[in-house]
N, CA, C and O atoms as a MOPAC input file, in Angstrom:
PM7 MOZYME 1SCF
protein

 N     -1.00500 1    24.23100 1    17.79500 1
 C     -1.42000 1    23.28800 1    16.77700 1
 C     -2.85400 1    22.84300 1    17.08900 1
 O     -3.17300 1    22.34000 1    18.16600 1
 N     -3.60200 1    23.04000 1    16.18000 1
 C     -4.95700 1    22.55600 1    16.25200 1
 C     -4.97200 1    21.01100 1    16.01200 1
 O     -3.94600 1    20.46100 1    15.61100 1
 N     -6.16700 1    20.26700 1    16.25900 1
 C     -6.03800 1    18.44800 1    16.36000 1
 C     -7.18600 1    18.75800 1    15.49100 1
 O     -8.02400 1    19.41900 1    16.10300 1
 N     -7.49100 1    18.51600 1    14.33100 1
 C     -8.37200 1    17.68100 1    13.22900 1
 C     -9.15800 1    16.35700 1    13.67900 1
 O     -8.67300 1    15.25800 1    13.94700 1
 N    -10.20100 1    16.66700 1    13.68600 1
 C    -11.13300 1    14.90800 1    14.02000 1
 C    -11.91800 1    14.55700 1    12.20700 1
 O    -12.45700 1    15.50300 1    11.63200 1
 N    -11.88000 1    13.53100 1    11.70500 1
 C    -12.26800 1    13.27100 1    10.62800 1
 C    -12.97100 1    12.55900 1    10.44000 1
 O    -12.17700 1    11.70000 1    10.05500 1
 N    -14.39100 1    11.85300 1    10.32400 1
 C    -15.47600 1    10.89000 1    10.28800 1
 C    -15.44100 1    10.63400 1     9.06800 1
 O    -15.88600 1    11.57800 1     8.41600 1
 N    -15.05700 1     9.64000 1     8.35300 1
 C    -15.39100 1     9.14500 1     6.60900 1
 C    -15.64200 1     7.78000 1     7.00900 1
 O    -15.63900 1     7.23400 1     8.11300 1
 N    -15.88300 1     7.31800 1     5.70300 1
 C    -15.62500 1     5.83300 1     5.18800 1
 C    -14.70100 1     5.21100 1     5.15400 1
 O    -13.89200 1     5.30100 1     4.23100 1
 N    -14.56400 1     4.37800 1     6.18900 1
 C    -12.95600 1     3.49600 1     5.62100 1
 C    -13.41800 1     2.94200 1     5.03200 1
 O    -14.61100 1     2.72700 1     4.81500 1
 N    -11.97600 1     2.38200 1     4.41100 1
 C    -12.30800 1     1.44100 1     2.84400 1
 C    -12.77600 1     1.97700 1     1.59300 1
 O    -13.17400 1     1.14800 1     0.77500 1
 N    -12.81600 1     3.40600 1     1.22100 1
 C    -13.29800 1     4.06500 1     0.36500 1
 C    -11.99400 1     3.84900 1    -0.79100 1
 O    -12.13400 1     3.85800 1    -2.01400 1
 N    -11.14200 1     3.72000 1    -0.28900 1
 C    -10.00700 1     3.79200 1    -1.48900 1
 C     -9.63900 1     2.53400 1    -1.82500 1
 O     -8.66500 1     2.32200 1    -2.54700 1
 N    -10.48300 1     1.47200 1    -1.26700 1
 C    -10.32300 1    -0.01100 1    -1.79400 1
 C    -11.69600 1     0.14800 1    -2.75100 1
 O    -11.76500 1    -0.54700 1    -3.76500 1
 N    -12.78000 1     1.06400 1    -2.41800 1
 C    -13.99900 1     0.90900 1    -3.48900 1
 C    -13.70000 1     1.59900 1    -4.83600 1
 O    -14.48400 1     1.44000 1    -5.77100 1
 N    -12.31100 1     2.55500 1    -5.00500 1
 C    -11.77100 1     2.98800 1    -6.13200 1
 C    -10.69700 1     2.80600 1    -6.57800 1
 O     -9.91400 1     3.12000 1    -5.68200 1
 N    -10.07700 1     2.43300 1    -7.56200 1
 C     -8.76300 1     1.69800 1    -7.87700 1
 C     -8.01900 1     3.12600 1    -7.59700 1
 O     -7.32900 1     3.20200 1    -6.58000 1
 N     -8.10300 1     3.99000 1    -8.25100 1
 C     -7.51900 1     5.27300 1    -8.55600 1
 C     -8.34400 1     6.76300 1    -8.27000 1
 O     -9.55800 1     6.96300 1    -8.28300 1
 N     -7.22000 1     7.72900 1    -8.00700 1
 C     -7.79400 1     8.76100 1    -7.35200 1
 C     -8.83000 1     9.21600 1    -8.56200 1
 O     -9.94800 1     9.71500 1    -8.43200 1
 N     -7.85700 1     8.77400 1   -10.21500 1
 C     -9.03400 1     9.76800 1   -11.39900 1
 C    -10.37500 1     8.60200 1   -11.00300 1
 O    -11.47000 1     9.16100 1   -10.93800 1
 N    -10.39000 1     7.27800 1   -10.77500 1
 C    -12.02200 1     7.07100 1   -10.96200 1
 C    -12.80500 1     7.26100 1    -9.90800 1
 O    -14.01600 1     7.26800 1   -10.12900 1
 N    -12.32400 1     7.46200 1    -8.50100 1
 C    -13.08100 1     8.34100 1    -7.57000 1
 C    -13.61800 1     9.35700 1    -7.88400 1
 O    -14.82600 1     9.46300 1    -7.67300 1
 N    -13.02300 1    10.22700 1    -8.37400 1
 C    -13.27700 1    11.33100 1    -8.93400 1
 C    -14.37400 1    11.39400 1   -10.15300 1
 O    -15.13800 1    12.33700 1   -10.35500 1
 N    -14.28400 1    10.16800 1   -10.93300 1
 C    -15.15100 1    10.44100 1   -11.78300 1
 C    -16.60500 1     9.80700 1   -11.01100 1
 O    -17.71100 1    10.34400 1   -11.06100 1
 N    -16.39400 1     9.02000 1   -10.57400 1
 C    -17.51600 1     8.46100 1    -9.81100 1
 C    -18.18900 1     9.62200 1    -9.27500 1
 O    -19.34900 1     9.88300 1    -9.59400 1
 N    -17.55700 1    10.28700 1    -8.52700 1
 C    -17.83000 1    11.62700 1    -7.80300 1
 C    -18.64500 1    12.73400 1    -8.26900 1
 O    -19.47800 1    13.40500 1    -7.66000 1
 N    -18.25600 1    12.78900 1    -9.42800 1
 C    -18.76100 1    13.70500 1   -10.34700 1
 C    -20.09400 1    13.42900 1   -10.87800 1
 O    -20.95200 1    14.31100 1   -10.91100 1
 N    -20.35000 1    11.97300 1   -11.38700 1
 C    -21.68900 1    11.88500 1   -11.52200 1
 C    -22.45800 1    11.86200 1   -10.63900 1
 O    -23.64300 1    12.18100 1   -10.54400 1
 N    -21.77300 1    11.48700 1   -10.00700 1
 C    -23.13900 1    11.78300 1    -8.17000 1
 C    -23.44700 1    12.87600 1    -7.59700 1
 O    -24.24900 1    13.02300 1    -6.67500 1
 N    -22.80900 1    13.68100 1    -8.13800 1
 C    -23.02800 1    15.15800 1    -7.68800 1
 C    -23.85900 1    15.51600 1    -8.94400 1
 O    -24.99000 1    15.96200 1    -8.75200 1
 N    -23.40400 1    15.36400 1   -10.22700 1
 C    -24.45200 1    15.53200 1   -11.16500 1
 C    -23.87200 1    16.04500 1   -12.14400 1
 O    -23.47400 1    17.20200 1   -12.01400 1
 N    -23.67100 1    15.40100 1   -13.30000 1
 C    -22.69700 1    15.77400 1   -14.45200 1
 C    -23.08100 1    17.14400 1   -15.23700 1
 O    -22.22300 1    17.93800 1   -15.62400 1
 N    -24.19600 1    17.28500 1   -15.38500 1
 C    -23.98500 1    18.56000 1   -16.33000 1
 C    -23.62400 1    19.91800 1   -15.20600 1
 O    -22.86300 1    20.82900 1   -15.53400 1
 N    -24.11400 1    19.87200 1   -14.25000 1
 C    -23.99600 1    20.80500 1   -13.25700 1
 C    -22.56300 1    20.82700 1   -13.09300 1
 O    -22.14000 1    21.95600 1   -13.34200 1
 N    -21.68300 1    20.04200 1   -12.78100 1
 C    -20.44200 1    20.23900 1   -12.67800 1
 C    -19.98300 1    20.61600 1   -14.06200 1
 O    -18.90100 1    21.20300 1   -14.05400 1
 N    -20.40300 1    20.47400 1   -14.98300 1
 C    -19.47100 1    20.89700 1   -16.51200 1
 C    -19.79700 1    22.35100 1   -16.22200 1
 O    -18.76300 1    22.98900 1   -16.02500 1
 N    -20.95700 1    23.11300 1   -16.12800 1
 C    -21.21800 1    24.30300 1   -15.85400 1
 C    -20.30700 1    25.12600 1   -15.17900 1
 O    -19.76800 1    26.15200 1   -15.59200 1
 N    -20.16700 1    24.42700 1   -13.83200 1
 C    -19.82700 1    24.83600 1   -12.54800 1
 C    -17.89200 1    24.93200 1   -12.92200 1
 O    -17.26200 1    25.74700 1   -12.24900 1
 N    -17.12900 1    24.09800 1   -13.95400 1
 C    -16.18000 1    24.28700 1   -14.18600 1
 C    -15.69900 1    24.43400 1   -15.44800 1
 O    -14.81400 1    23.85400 1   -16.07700 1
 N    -16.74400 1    25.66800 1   -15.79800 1
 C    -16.53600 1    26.24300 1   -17.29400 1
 C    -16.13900 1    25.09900 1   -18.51300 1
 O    -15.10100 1    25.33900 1   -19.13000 1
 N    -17.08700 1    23.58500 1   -18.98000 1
 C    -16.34000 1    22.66100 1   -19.52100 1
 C    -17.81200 1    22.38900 1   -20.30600 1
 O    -18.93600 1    22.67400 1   -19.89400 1
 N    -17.41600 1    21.72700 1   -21.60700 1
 C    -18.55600 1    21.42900 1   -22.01900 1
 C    -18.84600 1    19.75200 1   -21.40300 1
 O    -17.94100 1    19.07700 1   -20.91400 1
 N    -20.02800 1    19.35800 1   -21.52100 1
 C    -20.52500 1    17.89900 1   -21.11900 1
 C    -19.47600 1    17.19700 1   -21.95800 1
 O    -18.89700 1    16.23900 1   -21.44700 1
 N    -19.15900 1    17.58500 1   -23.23800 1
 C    -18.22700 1    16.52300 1   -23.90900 1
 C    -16.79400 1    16.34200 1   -23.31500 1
 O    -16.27300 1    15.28600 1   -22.95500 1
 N    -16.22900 1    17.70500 1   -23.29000 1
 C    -14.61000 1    18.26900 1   -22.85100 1
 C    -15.10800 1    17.37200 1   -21.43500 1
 O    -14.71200 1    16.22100 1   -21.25300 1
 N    -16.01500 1    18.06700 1   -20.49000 1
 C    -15.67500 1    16.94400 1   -19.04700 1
 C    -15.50300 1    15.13400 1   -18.95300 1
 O    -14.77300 1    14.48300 1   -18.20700 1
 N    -16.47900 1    14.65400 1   -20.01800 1
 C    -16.44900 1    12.87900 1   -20.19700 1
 C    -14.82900 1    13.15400 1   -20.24000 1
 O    -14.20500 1    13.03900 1   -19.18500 1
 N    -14.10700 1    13.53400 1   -21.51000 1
 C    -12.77700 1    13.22600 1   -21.78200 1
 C    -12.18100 1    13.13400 1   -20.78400 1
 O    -11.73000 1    12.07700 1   -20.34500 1
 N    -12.04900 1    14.59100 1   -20.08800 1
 C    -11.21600 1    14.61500 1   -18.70200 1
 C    -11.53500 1    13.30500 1   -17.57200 1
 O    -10.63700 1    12.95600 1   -16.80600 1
 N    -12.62400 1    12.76100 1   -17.55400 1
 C    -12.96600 1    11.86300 1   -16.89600 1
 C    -12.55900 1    10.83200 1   -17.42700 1
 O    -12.20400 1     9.91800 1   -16.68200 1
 N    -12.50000 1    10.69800 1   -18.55700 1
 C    -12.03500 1     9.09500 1   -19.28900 1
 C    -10.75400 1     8.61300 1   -18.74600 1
 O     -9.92700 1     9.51900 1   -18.64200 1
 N    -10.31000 1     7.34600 1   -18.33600 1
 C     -8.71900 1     6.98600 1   -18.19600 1
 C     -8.14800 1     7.13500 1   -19.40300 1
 O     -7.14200 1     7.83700 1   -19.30900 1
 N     -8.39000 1     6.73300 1   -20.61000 1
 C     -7.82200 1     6.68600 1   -21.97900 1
 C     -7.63900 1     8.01700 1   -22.56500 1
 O     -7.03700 1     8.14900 1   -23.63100 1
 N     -8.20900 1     9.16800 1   -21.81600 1
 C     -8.11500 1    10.74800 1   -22.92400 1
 C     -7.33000 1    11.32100 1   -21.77100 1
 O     -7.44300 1    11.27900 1   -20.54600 1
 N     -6.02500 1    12.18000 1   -23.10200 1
 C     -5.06200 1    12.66100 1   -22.79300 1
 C     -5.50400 1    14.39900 1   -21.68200 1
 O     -4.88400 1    15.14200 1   -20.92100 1
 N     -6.97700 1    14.30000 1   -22.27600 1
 C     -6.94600 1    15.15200 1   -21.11200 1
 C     -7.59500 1    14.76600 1   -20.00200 1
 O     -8.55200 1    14.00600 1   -20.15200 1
 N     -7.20800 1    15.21400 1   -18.61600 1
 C     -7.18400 1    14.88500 1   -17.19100 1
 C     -8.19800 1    16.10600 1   -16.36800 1
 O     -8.09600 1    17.29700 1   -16.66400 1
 N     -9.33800 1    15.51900 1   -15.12600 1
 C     -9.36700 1    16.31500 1   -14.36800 1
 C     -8.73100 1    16.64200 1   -13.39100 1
 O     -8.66700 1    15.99000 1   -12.34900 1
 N     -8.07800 1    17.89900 1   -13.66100 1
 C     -7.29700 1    18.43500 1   -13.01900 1
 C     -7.67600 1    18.92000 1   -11.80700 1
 O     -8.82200 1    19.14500 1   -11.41600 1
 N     -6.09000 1    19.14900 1   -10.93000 1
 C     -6.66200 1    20.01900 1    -9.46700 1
 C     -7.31300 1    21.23200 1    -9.23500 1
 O     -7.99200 1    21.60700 1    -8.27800 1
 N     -6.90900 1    21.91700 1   -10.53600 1
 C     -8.06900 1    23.55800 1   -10.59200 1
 C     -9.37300 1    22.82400 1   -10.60700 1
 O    -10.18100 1    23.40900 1    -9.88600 1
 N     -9.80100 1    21.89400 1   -11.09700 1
 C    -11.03100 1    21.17500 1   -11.54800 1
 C    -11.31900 1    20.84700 1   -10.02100 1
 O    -12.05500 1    21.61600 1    -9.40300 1
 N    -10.90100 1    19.99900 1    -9.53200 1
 C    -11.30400 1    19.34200 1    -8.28400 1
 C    -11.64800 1    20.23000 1    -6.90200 1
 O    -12.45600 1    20.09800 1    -5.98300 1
 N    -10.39600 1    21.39800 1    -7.30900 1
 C    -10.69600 1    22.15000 1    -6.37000 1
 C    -11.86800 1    23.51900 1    -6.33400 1
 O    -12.02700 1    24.45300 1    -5.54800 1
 N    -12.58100 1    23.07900 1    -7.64200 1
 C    -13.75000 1    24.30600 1    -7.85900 1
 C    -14.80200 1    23.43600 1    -7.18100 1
 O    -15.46800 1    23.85300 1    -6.23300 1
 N    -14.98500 1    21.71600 1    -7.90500 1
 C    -16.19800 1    21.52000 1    -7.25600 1
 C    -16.05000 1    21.53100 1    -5.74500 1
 O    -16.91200 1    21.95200 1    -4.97300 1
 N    -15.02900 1    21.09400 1    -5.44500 1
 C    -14.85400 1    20.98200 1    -3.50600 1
 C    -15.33100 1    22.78700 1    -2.98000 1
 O    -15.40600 1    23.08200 1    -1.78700 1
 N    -15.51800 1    23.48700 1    -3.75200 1
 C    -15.59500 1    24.84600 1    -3.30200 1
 C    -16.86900 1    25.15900 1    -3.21800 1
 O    -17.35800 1    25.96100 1    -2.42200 1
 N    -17.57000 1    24.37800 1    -4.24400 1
 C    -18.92900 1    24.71100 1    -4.82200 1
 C    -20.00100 1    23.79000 1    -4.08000 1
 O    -21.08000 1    24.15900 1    -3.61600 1
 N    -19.45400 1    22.50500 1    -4.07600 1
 C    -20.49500 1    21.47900 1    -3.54800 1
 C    -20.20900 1    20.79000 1    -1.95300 1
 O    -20.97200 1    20.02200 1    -1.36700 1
 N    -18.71300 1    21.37600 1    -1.39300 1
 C    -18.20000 1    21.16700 1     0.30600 1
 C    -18.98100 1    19.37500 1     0.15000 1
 O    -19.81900 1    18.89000 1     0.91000 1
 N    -18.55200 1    18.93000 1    -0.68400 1
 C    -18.40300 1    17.42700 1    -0.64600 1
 C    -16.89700 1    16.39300 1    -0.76600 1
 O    -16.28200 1    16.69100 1    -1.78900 1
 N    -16.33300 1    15.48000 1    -0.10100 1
 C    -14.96000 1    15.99100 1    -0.08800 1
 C    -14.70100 1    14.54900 1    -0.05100 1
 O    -13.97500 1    14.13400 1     0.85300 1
 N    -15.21400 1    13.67900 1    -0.94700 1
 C    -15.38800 1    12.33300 1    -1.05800 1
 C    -13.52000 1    12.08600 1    -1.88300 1
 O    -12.73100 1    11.19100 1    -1.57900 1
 N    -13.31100 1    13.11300 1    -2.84500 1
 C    -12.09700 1    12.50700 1    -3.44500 1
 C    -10.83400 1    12.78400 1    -2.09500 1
 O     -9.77400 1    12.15700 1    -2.08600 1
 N    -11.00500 1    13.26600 1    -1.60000 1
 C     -9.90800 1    13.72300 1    -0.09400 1
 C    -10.25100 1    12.65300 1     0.93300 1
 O     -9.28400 1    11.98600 1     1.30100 1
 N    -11.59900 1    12.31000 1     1.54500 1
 C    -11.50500 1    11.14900 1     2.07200 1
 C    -10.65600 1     9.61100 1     1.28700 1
 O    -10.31800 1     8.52400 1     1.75500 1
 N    -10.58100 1    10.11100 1     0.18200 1
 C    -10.16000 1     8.60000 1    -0.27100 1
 C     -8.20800 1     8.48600 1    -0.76600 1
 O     -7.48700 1     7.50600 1    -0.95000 1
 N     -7.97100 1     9.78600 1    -0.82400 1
 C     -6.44600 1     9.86500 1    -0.40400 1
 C     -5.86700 1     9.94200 1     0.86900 1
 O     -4.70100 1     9.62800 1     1.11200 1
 N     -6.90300 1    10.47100 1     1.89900 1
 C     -6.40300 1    10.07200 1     3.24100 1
 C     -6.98300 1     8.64400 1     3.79500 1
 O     -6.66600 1     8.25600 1     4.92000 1
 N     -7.76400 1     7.96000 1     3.03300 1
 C     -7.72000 1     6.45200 1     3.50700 1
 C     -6.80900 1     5.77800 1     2.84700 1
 O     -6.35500 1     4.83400 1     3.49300 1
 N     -6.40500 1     5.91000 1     1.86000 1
 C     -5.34600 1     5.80200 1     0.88200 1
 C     -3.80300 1     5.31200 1     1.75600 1
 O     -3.28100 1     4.22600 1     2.00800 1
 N     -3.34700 1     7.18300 1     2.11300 1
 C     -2.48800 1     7.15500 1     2.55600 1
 C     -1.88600 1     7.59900 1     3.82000 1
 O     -0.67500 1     7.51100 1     4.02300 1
 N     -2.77600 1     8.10600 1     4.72700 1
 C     -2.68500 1     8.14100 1     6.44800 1
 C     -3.48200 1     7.31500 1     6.98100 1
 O     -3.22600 1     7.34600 1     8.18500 1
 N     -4.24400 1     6.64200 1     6.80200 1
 C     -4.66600 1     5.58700 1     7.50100 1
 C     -3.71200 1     3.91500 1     7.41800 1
 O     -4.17900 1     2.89000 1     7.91400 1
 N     -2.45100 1     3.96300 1     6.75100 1
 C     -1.36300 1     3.32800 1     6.43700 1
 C     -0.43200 1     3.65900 1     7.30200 1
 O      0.27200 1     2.79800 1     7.83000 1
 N     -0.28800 1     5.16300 1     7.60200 1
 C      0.16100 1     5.89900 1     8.45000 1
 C     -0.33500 1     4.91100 1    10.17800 1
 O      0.27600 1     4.21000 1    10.98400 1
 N     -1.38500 1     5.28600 1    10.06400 1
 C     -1.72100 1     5.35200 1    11.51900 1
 C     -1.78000 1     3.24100 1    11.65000 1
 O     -1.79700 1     2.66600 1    12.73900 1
 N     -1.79600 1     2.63900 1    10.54200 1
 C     -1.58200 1     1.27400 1    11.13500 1
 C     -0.16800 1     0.89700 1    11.51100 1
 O      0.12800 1     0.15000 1    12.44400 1
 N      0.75400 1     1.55000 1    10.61000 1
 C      2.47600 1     1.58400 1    10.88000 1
 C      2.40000 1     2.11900 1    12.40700 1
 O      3.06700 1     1.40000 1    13.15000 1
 N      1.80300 1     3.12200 1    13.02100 1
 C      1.98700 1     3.82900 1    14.38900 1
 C      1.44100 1     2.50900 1    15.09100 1
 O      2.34000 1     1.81000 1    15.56000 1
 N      0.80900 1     2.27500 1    15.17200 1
 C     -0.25400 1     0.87200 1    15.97100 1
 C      0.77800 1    -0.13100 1    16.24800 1
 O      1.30900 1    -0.27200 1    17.35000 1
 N      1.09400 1    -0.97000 1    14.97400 1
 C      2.10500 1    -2.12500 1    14.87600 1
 C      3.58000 1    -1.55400 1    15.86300 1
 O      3.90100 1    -2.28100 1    16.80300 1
 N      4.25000 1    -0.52800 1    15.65500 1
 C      4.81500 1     0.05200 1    16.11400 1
 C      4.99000 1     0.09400 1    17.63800 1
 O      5.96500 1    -0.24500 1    18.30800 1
 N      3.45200 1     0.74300 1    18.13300 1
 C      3.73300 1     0.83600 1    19.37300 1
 C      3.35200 1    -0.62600 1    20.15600 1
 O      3.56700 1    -0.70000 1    21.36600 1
 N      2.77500 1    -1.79300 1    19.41900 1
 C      2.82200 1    -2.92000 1    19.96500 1
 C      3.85900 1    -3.55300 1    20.11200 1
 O      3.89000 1    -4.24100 1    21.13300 1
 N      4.91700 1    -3.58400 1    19.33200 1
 C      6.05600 1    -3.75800 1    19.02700 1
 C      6.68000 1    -3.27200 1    20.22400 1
 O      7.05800 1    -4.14300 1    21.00700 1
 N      6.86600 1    -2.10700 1    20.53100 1
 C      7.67600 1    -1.14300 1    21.49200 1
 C      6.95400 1    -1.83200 1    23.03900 1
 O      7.78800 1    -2.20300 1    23.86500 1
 N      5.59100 1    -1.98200 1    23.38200 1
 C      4.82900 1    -2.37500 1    24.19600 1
 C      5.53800 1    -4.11600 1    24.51800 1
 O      6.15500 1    -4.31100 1    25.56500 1
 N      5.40300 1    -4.89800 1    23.81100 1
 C      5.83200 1    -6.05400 1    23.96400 1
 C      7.16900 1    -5.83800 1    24.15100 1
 O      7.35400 1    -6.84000 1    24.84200 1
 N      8.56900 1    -5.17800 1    24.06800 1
 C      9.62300 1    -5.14100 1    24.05300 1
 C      9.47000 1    -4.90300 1    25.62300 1
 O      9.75100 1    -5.80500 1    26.41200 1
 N      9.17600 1    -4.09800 1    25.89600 1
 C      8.71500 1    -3.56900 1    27.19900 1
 C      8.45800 1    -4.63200 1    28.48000 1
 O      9.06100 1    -4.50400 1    29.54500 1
 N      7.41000 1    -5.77400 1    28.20700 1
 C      6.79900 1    -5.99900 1    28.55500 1
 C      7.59600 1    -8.04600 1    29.03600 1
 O      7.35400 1    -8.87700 1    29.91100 1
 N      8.62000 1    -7.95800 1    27.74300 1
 C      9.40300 1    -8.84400 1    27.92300 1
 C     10.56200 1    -8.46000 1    28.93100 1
 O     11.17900 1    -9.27200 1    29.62000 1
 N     10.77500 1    -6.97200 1    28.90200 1
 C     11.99400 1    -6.18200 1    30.18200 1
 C     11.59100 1    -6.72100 1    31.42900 1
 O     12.24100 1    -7.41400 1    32.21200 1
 N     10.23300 1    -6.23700 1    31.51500 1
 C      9.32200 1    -6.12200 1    32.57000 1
 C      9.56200 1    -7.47600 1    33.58900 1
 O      9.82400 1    -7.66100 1    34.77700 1
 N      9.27600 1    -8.40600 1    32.21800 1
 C      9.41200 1    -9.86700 1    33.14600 1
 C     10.70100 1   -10.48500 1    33.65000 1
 O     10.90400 1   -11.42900 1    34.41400 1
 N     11.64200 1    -9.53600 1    32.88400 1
 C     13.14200 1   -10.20500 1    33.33100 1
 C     12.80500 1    -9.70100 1    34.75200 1
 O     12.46000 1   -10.50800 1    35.61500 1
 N     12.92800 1    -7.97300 1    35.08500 1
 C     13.08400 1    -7.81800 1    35.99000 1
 C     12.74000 1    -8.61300 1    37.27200 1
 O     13.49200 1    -8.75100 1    38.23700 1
 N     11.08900 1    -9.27800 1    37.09600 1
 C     10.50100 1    -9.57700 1    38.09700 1
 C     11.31300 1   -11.12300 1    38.13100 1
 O     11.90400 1   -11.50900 1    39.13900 1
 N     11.24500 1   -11.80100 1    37.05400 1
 C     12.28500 1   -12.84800 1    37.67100 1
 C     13.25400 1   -12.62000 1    38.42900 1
 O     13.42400 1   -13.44800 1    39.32400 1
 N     14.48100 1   -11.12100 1    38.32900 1
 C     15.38800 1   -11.33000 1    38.78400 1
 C     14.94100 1   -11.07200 1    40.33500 1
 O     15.11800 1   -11.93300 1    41.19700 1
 N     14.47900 1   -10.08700 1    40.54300 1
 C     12.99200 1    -9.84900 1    42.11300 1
 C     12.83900 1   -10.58800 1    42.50600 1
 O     13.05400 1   -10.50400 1    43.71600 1
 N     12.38700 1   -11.90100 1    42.05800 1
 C     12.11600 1   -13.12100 1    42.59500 1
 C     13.06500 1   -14.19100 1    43.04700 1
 O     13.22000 1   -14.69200 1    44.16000 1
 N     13.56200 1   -14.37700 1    42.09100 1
 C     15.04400 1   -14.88700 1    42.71900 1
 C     15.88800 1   -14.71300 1    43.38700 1
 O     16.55800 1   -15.68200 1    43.74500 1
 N     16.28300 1   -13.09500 1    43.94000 1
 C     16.78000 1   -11.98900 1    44.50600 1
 C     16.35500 1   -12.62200 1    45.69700 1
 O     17.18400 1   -13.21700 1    46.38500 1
 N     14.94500 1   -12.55600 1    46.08500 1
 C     13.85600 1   -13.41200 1    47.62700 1
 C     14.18600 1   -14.65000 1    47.67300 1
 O     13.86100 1   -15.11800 1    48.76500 1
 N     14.75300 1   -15.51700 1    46.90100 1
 C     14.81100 1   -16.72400 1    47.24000 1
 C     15.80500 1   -17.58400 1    47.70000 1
 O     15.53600 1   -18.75800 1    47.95400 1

């Protein structure tokens, strides 16, 4: 098993309500007509897909051309701040939890050690 190291932005998925307006955000920063090009769409057909209100959606064929084209990977940083970095605070709390359980054992013992000497 290989170990993944990942450098982003935390807090990126508190700066977007939703994965579609990351995404659209995304898109203009990379540069809107270039991406309509880049995923066979006209400038009009892409706004829609970008709109929350139009029934059509950018899709994952969509997302996954520009991630191919422009190796910018801003909408993936913001589902893994989303939802493994939730992950890894549940592991934290967890092992403090387990640590303090521990740590309250710890002290029985030495009381009973101590008293044991006395």
């Amino acid at each position: 098993m290989e170990q993944l190291n990942l450098s982003f932005e935390q807090g990126i998925s508190r700066k977007h309500r939703t994965l579609q307006r990351c995404c659209s955000a995304w898109v203009y920063r990379l540069g809107f007509n270039d991406i309509a090009i880049d995923i066979d769409a006209s400038p009009g057909n892409l706004s829609n897909k970008l709109s929350e209100d139009s029934n059509r959606k950018f899709g994952v064929d969509d997302l996954e051309k520009v991630l191919d084209e422009y190796c910018d990977f801003e909408p993936i940083y913001y589902l893994i701040d989303k939802f493994l970095s939730k992950q890894t605070d549940l592991s934290k709390q967890q092992l403090l939890a387990r640590a303090d359980n521990l740590m309250s054992e710890f002290r029985g013992v030495i009381n009973e050690l101590q008293q044991g000497d006395q």
